[in-house]
N, C-alpha and C positions, 0 to 999 in steps of 0.2 A: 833553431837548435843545431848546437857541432854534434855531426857526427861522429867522427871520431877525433875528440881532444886527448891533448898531453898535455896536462897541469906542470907548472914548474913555474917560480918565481927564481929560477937562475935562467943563466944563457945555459944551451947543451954543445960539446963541445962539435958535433955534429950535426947536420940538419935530417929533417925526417921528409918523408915523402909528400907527394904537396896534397893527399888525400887526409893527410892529420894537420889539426890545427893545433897548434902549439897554444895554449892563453895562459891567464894568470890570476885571472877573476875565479874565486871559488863558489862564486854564483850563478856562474853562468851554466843554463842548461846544455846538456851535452848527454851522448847515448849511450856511447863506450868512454870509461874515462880510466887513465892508468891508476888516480886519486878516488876513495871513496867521497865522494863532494854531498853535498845536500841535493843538488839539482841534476846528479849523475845517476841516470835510466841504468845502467851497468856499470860494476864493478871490474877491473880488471887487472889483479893484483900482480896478474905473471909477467906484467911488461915491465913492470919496474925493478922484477925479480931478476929477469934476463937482463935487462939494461946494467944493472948494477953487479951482478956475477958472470957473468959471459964474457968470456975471451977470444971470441972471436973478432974480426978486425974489421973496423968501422963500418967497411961499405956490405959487410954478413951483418954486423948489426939493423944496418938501415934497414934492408931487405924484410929481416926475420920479426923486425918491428912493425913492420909492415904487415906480416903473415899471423902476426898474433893479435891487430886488429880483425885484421878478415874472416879470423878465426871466428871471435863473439861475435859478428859480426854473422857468418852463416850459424853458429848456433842461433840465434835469436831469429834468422830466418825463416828455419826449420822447426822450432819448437810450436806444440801443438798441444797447447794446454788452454783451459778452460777456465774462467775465474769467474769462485763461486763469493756470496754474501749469504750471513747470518746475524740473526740481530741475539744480542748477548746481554742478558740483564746483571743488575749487580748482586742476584742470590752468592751466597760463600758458604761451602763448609771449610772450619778450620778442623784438621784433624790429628790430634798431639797431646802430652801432654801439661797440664798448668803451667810449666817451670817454661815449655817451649813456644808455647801461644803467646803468655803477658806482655814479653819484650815487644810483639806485633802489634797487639790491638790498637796502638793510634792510629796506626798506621792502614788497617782497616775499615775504621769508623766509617765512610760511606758507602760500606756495602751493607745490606742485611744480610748477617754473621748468624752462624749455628756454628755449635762447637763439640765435638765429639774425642772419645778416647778412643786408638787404634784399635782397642780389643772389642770395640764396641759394633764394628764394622763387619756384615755378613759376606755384601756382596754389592759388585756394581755394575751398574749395565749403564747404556747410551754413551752420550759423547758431549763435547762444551756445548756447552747453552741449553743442556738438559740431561742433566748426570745424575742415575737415579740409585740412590746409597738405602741398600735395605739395611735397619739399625738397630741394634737390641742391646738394650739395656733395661729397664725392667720389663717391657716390654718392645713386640720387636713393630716397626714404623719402616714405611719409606719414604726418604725425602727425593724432595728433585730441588738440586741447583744447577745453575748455569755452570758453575767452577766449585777447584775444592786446591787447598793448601793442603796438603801432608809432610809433618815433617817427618824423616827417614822411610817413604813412605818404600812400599816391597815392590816386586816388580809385575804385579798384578796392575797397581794401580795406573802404569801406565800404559796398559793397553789400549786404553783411549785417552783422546787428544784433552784436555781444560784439567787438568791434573798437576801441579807444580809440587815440587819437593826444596823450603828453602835450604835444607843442610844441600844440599846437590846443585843449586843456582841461587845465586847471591841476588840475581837480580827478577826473583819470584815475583814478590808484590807488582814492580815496575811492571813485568808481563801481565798480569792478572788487573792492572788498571788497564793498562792500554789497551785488554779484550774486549773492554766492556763500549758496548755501542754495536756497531757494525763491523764483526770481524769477518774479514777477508782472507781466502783462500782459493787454491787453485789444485787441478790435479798432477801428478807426477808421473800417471803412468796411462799410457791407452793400451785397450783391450782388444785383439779383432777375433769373436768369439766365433768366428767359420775353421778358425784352424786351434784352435785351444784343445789339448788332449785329455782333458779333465771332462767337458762339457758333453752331459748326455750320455756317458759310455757308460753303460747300465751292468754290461758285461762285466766288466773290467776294469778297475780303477786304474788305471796306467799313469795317472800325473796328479797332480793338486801340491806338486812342490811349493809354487809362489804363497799357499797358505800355512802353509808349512813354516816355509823361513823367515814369514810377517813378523817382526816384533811388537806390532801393535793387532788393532782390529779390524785392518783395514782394509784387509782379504779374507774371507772366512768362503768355507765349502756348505755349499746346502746337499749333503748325502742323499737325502729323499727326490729332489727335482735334479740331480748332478747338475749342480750350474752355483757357478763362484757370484759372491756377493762383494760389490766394493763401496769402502763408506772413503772416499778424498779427504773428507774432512780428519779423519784419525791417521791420514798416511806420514810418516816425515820425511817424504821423501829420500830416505836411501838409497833405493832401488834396486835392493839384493833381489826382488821379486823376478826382474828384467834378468839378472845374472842366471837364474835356475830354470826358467822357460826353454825346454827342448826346444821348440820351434819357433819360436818368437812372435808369440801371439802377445807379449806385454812387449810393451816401446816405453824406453824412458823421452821423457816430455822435453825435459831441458838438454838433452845429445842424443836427437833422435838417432837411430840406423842409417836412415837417409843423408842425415847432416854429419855423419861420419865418416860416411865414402865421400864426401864434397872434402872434407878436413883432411884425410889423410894422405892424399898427394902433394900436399903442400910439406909434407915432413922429407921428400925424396932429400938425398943424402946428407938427412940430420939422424942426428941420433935422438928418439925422443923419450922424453921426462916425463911421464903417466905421475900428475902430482897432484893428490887431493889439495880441494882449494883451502880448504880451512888449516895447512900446512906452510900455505907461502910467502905469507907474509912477516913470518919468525925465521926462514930458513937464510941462511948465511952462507950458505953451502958456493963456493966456487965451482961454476960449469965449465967444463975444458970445450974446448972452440968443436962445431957441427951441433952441441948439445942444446934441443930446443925443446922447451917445455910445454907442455897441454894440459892446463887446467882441468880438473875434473870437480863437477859440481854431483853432487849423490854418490861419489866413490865404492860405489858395490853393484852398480847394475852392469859393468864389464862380463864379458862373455868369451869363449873361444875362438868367435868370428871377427869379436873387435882387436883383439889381440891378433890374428894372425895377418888381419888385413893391416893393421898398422906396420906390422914386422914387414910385409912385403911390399907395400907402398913404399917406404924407405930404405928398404937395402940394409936394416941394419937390426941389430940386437935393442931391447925398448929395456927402459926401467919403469919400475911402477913402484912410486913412493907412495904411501901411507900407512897411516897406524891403525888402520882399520882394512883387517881383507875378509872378506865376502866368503860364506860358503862355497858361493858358484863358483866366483873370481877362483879363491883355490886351487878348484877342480879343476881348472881352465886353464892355471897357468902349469900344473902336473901337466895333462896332454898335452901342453904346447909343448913345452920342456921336455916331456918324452920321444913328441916328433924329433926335436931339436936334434938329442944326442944321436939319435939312428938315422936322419940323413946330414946331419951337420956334424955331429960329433961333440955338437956343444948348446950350452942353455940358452935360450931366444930371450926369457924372458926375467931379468934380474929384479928380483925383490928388495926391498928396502925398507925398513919402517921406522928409523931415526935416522938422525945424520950421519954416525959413524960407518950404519952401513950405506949410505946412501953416498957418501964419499968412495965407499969401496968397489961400489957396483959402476961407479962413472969413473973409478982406473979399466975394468975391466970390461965395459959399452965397445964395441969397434961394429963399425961399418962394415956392412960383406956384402957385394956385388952379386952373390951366390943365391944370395935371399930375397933379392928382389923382383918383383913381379908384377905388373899392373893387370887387374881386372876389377870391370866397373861394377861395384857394388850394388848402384844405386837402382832402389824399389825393387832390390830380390830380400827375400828369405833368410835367416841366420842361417839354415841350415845348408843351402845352397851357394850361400858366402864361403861358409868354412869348407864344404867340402869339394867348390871348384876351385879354390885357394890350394888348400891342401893338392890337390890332382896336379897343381902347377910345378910342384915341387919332386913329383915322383916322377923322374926320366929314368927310372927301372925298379925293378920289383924288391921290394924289402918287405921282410920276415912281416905278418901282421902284428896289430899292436894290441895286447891284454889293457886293457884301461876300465876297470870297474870303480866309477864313484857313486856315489848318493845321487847326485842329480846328472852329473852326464851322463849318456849311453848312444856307443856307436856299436852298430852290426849291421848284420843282413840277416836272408830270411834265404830257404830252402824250400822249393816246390817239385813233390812228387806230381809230375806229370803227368801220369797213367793214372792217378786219383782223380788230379781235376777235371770238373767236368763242365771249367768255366763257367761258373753261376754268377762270378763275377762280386762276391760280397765282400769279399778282400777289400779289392777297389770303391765298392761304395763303402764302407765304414775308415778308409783310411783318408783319413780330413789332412793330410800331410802334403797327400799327392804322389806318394811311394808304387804305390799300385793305378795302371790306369789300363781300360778296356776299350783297346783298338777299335777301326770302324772296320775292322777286318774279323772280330770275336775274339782275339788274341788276347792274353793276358801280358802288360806288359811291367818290371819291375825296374824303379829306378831308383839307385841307393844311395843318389846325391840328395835325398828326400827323406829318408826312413831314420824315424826314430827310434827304434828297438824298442815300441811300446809291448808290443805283443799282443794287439787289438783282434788284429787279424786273423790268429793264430785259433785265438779262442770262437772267433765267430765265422772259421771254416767251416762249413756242413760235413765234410770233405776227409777232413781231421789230414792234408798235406800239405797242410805249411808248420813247417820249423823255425821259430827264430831263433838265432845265431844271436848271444847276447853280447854285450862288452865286448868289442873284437872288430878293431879297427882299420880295415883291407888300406895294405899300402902298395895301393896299384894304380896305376893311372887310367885304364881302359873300365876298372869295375865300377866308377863313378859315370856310365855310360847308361841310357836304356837298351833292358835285353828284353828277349820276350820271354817267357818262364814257361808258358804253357800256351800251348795251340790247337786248335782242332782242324778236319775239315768241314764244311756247313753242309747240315743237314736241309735237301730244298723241299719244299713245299708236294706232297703228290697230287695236288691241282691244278695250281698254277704253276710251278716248277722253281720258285723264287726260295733263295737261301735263306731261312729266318733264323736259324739257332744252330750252337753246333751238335756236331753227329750224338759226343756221347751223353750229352746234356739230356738230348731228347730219347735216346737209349735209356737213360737213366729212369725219366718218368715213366717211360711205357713200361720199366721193370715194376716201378712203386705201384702204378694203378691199375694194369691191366687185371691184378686181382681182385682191385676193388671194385673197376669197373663191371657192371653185369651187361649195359645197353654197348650193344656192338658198334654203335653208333660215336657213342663215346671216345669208347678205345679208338677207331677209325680217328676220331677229331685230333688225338694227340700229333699226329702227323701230318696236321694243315695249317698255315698260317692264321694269324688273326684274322686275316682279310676274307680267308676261304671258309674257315669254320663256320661264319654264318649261311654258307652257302649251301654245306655239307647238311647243314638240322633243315634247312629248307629245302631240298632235295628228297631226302630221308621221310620228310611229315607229308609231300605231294604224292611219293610211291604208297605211301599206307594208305591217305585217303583214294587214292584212285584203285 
């Protein structure tokens, strides 16, 4: 198999690097190929996008042809997806009515067919290859099929996946044969539920955006057990879920995190083309010379950490073409944009979602040496991307930033010191890592971590932590660890050994010493683990003697 082929049955008027093979056979297997071929493992539309509108000059073309193999190339490295099998019978409901069905039914003849009228439809639950249609017409029944045709069907019907609409795809039936047997899928997004801000917080619902922004079924929230439910099968891979993730506990499969800080020094002083893929292959668009394009496959799981790190790996201002922006995306490209104007004075990141503006934003794309920054992304945290990125940028203090959206939220937190009496519950319930307790008793806060959930807040015993909501510190030292609160340790009066601090243990003797009646007791508040068994053994020898 070629690795990386260039299909062409012309000569090129230039040669390419001696790691692409050039052939002419459309049969021939190959991994990345510039041609969608029969025997081509990947698709890769943008090289012949660049090759053919790119104005930059020959030996930048070779290069950058180069770099847009290597490109699919580390994506397919890095991606971390699963592939699943289901086996799919040929049950059908058709659901429409007589005038819209007739023209079909030859065309269905090998499935067994039920046929319903829209209004006859209650409700639907599961997913293909077992879609269970409650149905009332003189009575009410539920069916199960594998699949179902709707025509003009609402937009219920496609919150799961074996659901076709032929007014909306021409080529319905085509799909709904081709399901039948062994369909095949994969997942689009992994999950690492140790830092997920939804999972288990009993207190406090703080997060469950990714179910929220699902257009299908393919994240849903269990309220009772707080723990998210994921069906792959009903996902279509978008990846708006990835885009609304405070912390980046969802990873898109096909451009992971990891396979993004690999990609994005290879863009150094280009200017790059953020271009849904299902856009490039119609685009006509002339690229002026440094302009290098990055395919994007799911075009909604972009975030504020992808975006800033590409802007700083390249030194330059990015455009971001498609006709489809993300709720997150959105929000992500507002704060970038609002960084932008307050230390740049201008937009980092230019939108585009036809050609006309997509011509307009590559008059106005320029290179700035001002914006470039390298640090390695690779196996940290969105949150700790975007905000030791950001921190690179702040060489003096600027006004802080208001930034309230729906799903992003940057601030800090405020600790009444003379409250805490370091119990330390901050630090265990923040799954982020914002909060951590020193081997010293110290309470330490780190704001290159904090989500402005307000977890903490709620489950202070203490009631002195504040969060600071929406409210973006543009400073360079406050993305440091402080300590927030301290004590000095209270030692043991046995053995002499420092177990807890001073007012922690001030504290209990306050709570119990009226509960407690055995003197003994009260005494134990004041000895280590180690020594209390010493202290009742001591105590039970003087009684019986």
């Amino acid at each position: 198999m070629i690795e990386y082929g260039y299909f062409t049955k012309q000569d090129l008027d230039f040669p390419l690097t001696d790691n692409i093979k050039i052939f002419n056979n459309k049969n021939e297997k190959v991994l990345i190929c510039n041609k969608n071929l029969p025997n081509a493992e990947i698709y890769a539309p943008e090289i012949d996008f660049y090759l053919k509108n790119s104005e930059d000059s020959t030996f930048e073309k070779i290069q950058n042809i180069n770099k847009l193999y290597e490109i699919r190339g580390i994506k397919l490295d890095f991606a971390k997806y699963n592939e699943y099998a289901k086996e799919i019978d040929n049950t059908l409901l058709v659901i429409g009515s007589k005038e819209e069905i007739e023209p079909i039914l030859n065309e269905v003849k090998e499935f067994e067919t039920y046929f319903a009228l829209p209004e006859w439809i209650e409700s639907i639950n599961g997913t293909i290859g077992n879609l269970q249609f409650t149905i009332k017409k003189d009575e009410k029944i539920k069916l199960n099929v594998a699949q179902a045709i709707w025509f003009n069907a609402p937009d219920i019907a496609f919150l799961q996946n074996g659901i076709v609409d032929p007014t909306k795809n021409k080529k319905a039936i085509e799909i709904i044969k081709r399901r039948v047997g062994i369909y095949e899928y994969k997942n689009f997004v992994n999950y690492n539920e140790n830092i997920c801000q939804y999972k288990h917080r009993f207190l406090k619902e703080t997060c469950g955006n990714c179910a929220d922004v699902c257009p299908t079924n393919a994240i849903l929230k269990d309220d009772e057990s707080k723990e998210l439910i994921f069906s792959h099968i009903d996902c279509d891979g978008c990846g708006g879920c990835v885009s609304v993730c405070p912390v980046g506990a969802l990873d898109f499969t096909q451009i992971t995190r990891d396979s993004f800080s690999v990609i994005t020094p290879l863009f150094k002083d280009n200017i790059p083309l953020l271009i849904a893929e299902n856009l490039i292959e119609n685009c006509k668009v002339k690229l002026k010379e440094k302009v290098l394009p990055l395919s994007i496959e799911g075009r909604k799981f972009l975030d504020e950490s992808h975006f800033i790190s590409l802007i700083q790996e390249s030194g330059s201002q990015i455009i971001f073409y498609s006709d489809v922006i993300s709720k997150g995306e959105k929000e992500a490209i507002e704060l970038i944009n609002k960084i932008g104007e307050t230390i740049f004075k201008k937009p980092l990141i230019l939108i585009a979602q036809n050609e006309d503006e997509l011509k307009k934003a590559l008059e106005i794309a320029k290179l700035d040496n001002n914006l470039f920054s390298h640090f390695s992304d690779f196996n940290k945290l969105k949150r700790e991307i975007f905000t030791k990125r950001l921190s690179l940028w702040l060489n003096k203090d600027y006004v802080d930033l208001k930034y309230e959206g729906n799903y992003i939220h940057y601030g800090y937190v405020k600790i009444d010191d003379k409250k805490c009496t370091l119990c330390m519950s901050c630090a265990t319930v923040c799954n982020a890592g914002a909060f951590i307790a020193d081997e010293k008793g110290a309470l330490i806060f780190d704001a290159t971590y904090c989500t402005d959930c307000g977890y903490c807040e709620v489950a202070c015993p203490e009631k002195c932590i504040e969060v600071i909501y929406d409210n973006l510190v543009l400073n360079q030292d406050f993305y440091n660890k402080k300590v927030v609160a301290e004590d000095e340790p209270f030692c043991c009066i046995m053995c002499g050994k420092p177990f807890a601090p001073k007012k922690a243990i001030e504290k209990i003797a306050l709570a119990l010493n009226n509960v407690f009646t055995d003197e003994v007791r009260k005494k134990s508040i004041y000895y280590c683990e180690e020594c209390k068994p010493k202290l009742i053994l001591q105590e039970t020898i003087k009684e019986k003697l």
